[in-house]
C-alpha positions as CSV (number, residue, x, y, z in Angstrom):
1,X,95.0,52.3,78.3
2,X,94.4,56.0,77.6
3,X,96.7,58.9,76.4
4,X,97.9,61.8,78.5
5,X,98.7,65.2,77.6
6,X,100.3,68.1,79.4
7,X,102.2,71.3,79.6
8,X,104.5,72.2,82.7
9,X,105.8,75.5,82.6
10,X,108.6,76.6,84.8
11,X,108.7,80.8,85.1
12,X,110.6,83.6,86.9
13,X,114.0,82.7,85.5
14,X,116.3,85.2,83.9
15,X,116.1,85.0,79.6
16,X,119.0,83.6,79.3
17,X,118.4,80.9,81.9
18,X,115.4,80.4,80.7
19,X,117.1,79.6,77.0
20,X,119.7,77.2,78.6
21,X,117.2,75.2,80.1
22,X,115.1,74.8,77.0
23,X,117.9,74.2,75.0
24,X,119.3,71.2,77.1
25,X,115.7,69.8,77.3
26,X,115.4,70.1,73.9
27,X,118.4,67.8,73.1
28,X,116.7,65.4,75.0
29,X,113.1,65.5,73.4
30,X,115.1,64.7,70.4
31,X,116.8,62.0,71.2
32,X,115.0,60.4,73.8
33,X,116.0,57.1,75.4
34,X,112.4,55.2,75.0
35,X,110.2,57.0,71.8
36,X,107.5,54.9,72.7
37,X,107.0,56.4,75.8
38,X,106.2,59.7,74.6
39,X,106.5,62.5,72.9
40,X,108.1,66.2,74.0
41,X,107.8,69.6,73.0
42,X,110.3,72.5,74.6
43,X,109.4,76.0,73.9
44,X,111.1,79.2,75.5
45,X,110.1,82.8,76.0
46,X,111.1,85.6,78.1
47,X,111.9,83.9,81.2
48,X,109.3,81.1,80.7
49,X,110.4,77.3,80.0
50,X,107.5,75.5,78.4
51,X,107.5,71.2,78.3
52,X,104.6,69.8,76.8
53,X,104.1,66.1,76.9
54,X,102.0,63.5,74.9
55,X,102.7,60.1,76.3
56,X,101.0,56.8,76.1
57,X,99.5,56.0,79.6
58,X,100.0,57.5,82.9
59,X,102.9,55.5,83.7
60,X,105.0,56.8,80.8
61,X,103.6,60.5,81.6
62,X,104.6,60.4,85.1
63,X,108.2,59.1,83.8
64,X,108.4,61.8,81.6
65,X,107.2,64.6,84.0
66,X,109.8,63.2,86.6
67,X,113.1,63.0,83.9
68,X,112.2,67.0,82.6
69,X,111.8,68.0,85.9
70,X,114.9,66.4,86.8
71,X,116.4,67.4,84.2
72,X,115.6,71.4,84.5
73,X,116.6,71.5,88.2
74,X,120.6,70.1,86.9
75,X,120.5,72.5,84.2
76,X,119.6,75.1,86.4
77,X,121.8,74.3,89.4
78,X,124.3,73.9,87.3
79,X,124.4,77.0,85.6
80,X,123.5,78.5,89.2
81,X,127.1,76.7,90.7
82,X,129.0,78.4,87.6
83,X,128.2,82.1,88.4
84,X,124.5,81.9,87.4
85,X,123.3,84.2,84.1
């Protein structure tokens, strides 16, 4: 078993989408469902949403990848179906 470490950085989106995003991914870095899986980093700037990932195998990195993906595209849509920012 070996470690894997990423960054996936989603630009183009207005600031203060941008800051949504982040801020609903960061509520899940802190309180993820399985620790042990991984760990997650959110960082926002300008209109640039940055996850960076540590987890513990390539299973758990994919998992993680997927669910912050996932996760990004709700937020977005989301704020996109309530008049955008």
């Amino acid at each position: 078993m070996y470690r894997v470490s990423g960054c996936i950085e989603l630009g183009g989106l207005p600031p203060r989408l941008a800051r949504a995003v982040a801020e609903a991914l960061e509520a899940e870095a802190r309180s993820p469902p399985d620790p042990g899986r991984g760990v997650v980093r959110v960082e926002a700037a300008g209109g640039l949403v940055r996850v960076c990932f540590e987890a513990r195998d390539l299973s758990a990195a994919r998992t993680l990848v997927n669910a912050y993906l996932s996760l990004a595209a709700t937020v977005a849509d989301s704020v996109a179906s309530l008049g955008g920012m």
